[in-house]
C-alpha positions in Angstrom: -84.5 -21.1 62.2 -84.1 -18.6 59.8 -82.1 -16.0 62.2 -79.9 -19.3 63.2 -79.1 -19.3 59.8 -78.2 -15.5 59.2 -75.8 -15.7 62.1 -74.3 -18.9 60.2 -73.9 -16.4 57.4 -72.2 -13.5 59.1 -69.8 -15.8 61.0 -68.8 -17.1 57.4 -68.4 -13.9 55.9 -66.4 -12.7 58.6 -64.0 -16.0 58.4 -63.5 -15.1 54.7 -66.6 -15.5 52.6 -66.2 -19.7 52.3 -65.2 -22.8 54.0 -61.4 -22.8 54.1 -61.0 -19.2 52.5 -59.5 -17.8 55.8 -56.4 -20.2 55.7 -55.8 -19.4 51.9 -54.0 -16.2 50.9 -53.6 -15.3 47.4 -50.3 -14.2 46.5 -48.8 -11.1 47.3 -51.8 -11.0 50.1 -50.8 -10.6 53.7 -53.1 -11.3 56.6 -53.9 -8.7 59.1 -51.5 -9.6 61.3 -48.9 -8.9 59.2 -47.5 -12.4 58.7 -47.5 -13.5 55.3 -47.3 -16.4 52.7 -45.0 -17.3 49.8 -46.8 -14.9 47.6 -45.6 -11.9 50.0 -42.2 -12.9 49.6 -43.0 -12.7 45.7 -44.3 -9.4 45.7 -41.7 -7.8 48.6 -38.8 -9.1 46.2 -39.8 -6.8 43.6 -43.3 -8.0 42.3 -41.6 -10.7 39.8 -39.1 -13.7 39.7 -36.6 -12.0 37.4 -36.1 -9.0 39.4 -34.0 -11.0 41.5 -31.1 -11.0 39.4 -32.0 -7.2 38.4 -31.1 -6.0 41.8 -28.5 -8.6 42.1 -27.1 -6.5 39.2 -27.3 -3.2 40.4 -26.1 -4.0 43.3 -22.8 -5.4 42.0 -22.8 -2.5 40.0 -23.5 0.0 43.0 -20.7 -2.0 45.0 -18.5 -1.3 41.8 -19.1 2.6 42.3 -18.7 2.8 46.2 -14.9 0.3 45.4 -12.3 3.7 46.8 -10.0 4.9 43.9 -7.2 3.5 45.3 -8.4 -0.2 45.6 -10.0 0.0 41.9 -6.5 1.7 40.4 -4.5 -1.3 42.0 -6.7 -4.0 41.0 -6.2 -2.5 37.5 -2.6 -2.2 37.4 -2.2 -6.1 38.6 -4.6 -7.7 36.4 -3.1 -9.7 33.8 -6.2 -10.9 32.0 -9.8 -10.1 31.7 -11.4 -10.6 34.5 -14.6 -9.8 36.1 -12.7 -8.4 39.1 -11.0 -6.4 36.5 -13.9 -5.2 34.9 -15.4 -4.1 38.5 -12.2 -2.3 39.0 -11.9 -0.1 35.8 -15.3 0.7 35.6 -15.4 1.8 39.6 -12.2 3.9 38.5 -13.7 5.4 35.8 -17.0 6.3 37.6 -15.1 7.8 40.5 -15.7 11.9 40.2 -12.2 12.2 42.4 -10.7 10.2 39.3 -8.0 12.9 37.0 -7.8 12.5 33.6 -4.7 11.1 33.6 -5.9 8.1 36.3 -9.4 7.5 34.0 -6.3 6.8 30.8 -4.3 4.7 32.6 -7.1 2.5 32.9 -8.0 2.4 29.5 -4.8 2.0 28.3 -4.5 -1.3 30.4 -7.6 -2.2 28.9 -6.7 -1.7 25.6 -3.8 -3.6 26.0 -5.1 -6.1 27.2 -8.0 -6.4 24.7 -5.7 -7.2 21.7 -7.1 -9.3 18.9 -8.5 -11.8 19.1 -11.1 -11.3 22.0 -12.5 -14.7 23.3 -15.9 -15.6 23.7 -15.4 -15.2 27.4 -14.0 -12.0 27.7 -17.0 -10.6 25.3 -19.3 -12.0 27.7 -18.0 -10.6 30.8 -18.1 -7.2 29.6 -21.6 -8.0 28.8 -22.7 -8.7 32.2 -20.5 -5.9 33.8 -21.0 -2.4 34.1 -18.2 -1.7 32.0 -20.4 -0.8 28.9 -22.2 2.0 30.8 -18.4 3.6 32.2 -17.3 3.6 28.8 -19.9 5.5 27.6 -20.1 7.6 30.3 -16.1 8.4 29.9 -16.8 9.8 26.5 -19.2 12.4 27.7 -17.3 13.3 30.4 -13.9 13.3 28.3 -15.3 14.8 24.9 -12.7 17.9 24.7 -10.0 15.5 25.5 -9.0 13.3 22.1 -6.3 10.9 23.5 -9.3 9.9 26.1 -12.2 9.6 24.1 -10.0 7.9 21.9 -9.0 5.5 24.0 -12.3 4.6 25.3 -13.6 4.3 21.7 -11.3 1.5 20.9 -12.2 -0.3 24.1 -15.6 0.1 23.3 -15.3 -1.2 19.7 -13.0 -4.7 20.9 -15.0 -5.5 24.0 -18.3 -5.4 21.7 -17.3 -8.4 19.8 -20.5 -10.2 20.3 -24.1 -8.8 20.1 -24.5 -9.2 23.6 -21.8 -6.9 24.5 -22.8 -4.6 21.4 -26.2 -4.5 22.9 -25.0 -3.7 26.5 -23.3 -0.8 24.5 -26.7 0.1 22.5 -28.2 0.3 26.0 -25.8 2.7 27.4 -26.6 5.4 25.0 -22.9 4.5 22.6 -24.4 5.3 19.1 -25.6 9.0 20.5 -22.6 9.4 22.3 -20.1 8.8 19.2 -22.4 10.5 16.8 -22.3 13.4 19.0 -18.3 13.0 19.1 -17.8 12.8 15.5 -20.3 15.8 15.3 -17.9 18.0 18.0 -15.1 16.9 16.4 -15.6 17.1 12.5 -12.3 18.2 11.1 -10.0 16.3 13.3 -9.2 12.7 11.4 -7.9 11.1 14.5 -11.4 11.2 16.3 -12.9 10.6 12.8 -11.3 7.1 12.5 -11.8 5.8 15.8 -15.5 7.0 15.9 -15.9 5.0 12.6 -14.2 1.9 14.6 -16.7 2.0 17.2 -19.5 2.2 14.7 -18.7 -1.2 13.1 -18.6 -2.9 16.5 -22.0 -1.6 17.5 -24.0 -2.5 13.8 -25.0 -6.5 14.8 -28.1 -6.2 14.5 -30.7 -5.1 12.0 -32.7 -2.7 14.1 -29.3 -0.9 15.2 -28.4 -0.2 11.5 -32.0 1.1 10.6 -31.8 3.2 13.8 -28.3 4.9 12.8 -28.8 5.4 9.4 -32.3 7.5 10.7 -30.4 9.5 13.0 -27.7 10.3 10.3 -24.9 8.8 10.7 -24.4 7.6 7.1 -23.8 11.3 6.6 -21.5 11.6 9.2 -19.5 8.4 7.4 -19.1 10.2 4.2 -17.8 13.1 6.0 -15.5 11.3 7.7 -14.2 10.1 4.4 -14.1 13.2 2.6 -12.0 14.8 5.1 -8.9 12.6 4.5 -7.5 9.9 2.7 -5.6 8.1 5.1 -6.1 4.3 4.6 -7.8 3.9 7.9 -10.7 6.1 7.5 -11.4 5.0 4.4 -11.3 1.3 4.8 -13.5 1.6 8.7 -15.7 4.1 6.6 -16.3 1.6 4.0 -17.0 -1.3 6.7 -19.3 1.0 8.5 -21.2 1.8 5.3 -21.0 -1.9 4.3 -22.9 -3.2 7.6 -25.6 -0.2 7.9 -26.4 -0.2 3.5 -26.6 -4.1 4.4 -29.4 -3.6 6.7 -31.9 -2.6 3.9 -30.5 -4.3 0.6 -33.9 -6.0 0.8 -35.8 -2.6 0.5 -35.1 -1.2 -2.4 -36.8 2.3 -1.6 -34.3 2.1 1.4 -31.5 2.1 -0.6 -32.4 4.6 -3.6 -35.0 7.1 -1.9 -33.7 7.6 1.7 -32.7 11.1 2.2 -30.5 9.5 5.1 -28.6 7.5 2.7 -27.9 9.3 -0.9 -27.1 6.7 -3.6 -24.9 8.9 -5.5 -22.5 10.3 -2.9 -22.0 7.0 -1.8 -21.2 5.8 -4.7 -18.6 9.0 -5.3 -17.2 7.6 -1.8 -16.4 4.0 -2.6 -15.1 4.9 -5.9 -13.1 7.5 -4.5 -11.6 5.0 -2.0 -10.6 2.9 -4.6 -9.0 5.5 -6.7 -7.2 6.8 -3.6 -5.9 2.6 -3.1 -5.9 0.7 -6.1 -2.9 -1.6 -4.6 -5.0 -2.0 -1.4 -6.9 -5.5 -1.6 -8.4 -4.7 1.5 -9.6 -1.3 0.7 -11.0 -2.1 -3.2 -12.9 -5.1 -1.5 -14.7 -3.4 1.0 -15.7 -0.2 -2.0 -16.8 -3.1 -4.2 -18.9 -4.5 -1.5 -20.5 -1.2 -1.1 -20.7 -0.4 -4.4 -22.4 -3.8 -5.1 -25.3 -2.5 -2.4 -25.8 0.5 -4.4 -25.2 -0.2 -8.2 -27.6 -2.3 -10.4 -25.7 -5.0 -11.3 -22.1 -3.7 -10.2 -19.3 -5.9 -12.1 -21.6 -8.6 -13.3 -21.1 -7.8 -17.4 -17.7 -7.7 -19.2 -16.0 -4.3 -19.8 -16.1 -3.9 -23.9 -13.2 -1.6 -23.5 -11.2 -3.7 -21.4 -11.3 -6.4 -24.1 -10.4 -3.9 -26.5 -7.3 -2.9 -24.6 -7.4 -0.7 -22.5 -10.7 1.1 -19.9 -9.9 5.6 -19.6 -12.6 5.1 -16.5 -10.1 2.3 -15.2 -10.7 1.5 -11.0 -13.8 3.5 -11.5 -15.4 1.3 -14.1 -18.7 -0.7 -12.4 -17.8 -3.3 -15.1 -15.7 -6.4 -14.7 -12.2 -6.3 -15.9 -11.5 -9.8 -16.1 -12.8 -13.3 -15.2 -11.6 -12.6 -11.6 -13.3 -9.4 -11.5 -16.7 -10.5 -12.2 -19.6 -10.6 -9.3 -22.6 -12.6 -8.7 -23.5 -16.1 -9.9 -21.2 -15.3 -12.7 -24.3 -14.8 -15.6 -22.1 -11.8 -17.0 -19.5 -14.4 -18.3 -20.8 -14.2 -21.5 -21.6 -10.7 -22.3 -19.8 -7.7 -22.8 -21.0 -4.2 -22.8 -19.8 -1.1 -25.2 -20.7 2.7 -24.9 -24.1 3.5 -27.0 -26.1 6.5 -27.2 -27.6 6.6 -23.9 -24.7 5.3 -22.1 -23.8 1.7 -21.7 -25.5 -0.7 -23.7 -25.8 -4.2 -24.4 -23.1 -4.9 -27.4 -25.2 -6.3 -30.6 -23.5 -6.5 -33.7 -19.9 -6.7 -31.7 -21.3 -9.0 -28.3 -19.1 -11.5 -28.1 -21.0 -13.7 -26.1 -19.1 -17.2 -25.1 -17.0 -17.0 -28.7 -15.6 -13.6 -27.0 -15.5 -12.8 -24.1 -16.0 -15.6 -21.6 -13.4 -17.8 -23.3 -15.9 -21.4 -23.3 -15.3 -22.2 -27.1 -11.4 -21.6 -27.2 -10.8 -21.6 -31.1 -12.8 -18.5 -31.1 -11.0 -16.1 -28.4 -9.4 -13.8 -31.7 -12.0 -11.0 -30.4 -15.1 -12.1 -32.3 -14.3 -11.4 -36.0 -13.3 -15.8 -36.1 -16.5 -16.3 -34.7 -18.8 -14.2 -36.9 -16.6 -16.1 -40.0 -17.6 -19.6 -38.5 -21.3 -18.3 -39.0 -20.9 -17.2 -42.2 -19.4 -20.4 -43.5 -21.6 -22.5 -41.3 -24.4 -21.0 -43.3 -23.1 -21.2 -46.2 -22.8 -24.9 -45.8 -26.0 -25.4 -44.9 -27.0 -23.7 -48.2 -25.0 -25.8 -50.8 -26.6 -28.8 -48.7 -30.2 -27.5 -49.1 -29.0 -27.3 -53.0 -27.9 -30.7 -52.9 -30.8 -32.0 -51.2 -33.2 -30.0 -53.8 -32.0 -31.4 -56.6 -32.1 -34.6 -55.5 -35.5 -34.7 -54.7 -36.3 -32.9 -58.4 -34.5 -36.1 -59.5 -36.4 -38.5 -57.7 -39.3 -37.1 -59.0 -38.4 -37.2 -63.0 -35.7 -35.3 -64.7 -35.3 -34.0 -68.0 -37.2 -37.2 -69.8 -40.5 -36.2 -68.3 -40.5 -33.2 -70.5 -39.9 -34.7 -73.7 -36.1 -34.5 -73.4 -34.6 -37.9 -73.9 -31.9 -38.5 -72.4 -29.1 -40.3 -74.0 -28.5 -43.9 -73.4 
């Protein structure tokens, strides 16, 4: 009996260790013959369900790179829209090592042209999915001597990454090091300067990006962008650039004020010079005020004292509000007015206007303060004589004269 049983046991084990067990395979397992089930067409794929589309990816993007020069040059020069066949063609031209110079800017000077403002959803999205991105970036390494190219492929890059998928298909490509590294080679030429800065404010559209460039420098690299000229369109991309990577850290004070990466002061110089260098450019004084308003303590939230005097030496420089339309915030600084004091400017006591002033709310007192402080005194005054008044009526009340052995005369 008992040796019946142990060769019931062995058989088992050797069928697969339980009733049924040999006809189930685990997936990913294969049998011995080499036949197997769902799960080894799971695991043969590339071990997971998304991978799929992964190598479906690459190898659109492989078929992109193996597309001959000619083929990928011709389906460039007849597209007449953004296309994905288009995209596959410039970015199969661009990758080709036999592609010249010259070939690589024809193709981005189609693109360019035919990325003009606006950019739809769509298009944004199909350069998101294609390998476009990666050629781009890839063009400016190769192409870093050459200005006209990397310029060229820096303005494609910055209207193609009009969403933050297409921004991150940049980010993923290696675009931030690349154009650091440009504006790095390039420092003293402006041209380079100013498309690098375009590219910079379409890559910041996300949080993480901003933190990541301003740690690698490149708020530095913004302020010597803008030092090296004044030409309107350094200045105002420099100021958008700053705007978007300062914005990513308003919340963190210590971000702002103590990062090495990000000096308070000379971007404060920066804005201030922009708007000095512009004072008739909306645009321009806008975007300063918007990055002076990340850096400044309460930046144009009080009334200028001089200003309502007459006349402000610091003028466009002033952090102060000039004005009703000048004012910032929730508008709180509508009824105060600063003047200079010993330790700079101070809140104005004896001469603070307050509503009678300088925010104009009680009309009949807009004669620079001196009517109001008058209406006080006489207000008081009033109040006096009626105290008076009401004192010696109640000593009346309470017995005159008579009470005291005075008679009155009747």
């Amino acid at each position: 009996m008992t040796s019946g049983a142990d060769a019931f046991a062995r058989r088992r084990a050797e069928s697969g260790g339980s009733y049924g067990q040999a006809n189930f395979q685990a997936p990913g397992k294969v049998t011995n013959s080499g036949k197997g089930v769902w799960g080894s067409h799971y695991s043969s794929a590339g071990g997971g369900y998304n991978q799929g589309n992964q190598q479906q990816t690459q190898q659109s993007g492989n078929a992109a790179s193996l597309m001959p020069l000619a083929t990928a040059i011709k389906g460039v020069e007849e597209a007449s829209a953004i296309t994905e066949h288009l995209l596959r063609c410039a970015a199969a031209a661009m990758d080709n090592l036999q592609a010249s110079r010259a070939e690589v800017e024809a193709v981005l000077s189609k693109l360019v042209v035919l990325l003009q403002a606006p950019v739809t959803a769509q298009a944004t999205q199909l350069v998101a999915s294609s390998p476009l991105p990666g050629s781009v970036v890839r063009t400016i390494k190769q192409f870093q001597d050459a200005p006209p190219c990397v310029s060229m492929a820096c303005v494609v890059g910055a209207r193609s990454s009009g969403s933050i998928e297409s921004a991150t298909a940049y980010i993923r490509a290696g675009a931030l090091d690349e154009v650091n590294s440009l504006m790095d080679r390039h420092a003293s030429h402006g041209g380079v300067q100013n498309v690098s800065l375009l590219a910079l404010t379409g890559l910041m559209k996300e949080h993480t990006v901003a933190r990541q460039a301003v740690a690698g420098g490149t708020v530095n690299r913004i302020l010597n962008a803008m030092e090296l000229t004044s030409g309107r369109e350094v200045q105002y991309n420099g100021l958008l650039a700053l705007r978007l990577l300062l914005d990513s850290g308003r919340n963190s004070r210590a971000f702002l004020q103590d990062n090495p990466r990000a000096p308070r002061a000379n971007l404060q110089e920066a804005a201030l010079r922009a708007k000095v260098n512009h004072q008739s450019d909306n645009a321009v004084c806008n975007a300063a005020n918007d990055v002076l308003a990340l850096v400044t303590p309460r930046f144009k939230e009080v009334l200028c004292w001089h200003w309502q005097s007459g006349w402000c030496k610091l003028g466009p420089r002033c952090t102060y509000a000039h004005g009703q339309s000048d004012l910032r915030g929730d508008g709180r600084g509508a009824c105060e007015s600063v003047r200079p004091g010993k330790g700079g400017m101070e809140g104005d006591r004896g001469g603070k206007l307050g509503c009678k002033g300088g925010c104009g709310k009680d009309s009949e007192a807009q004669g620079g303060g001196k009517a109001g402080l008058v209406e006080d005194k006489v207000q008081i005054m009033n109040k006096d004589s009626e105290g008076c008044q009401k004192g010696a009526s109640k000593g009346a009340g309470k017995g005159s004269y008579s009470k005291r052995g005075v008679d009155t005369p009747s």
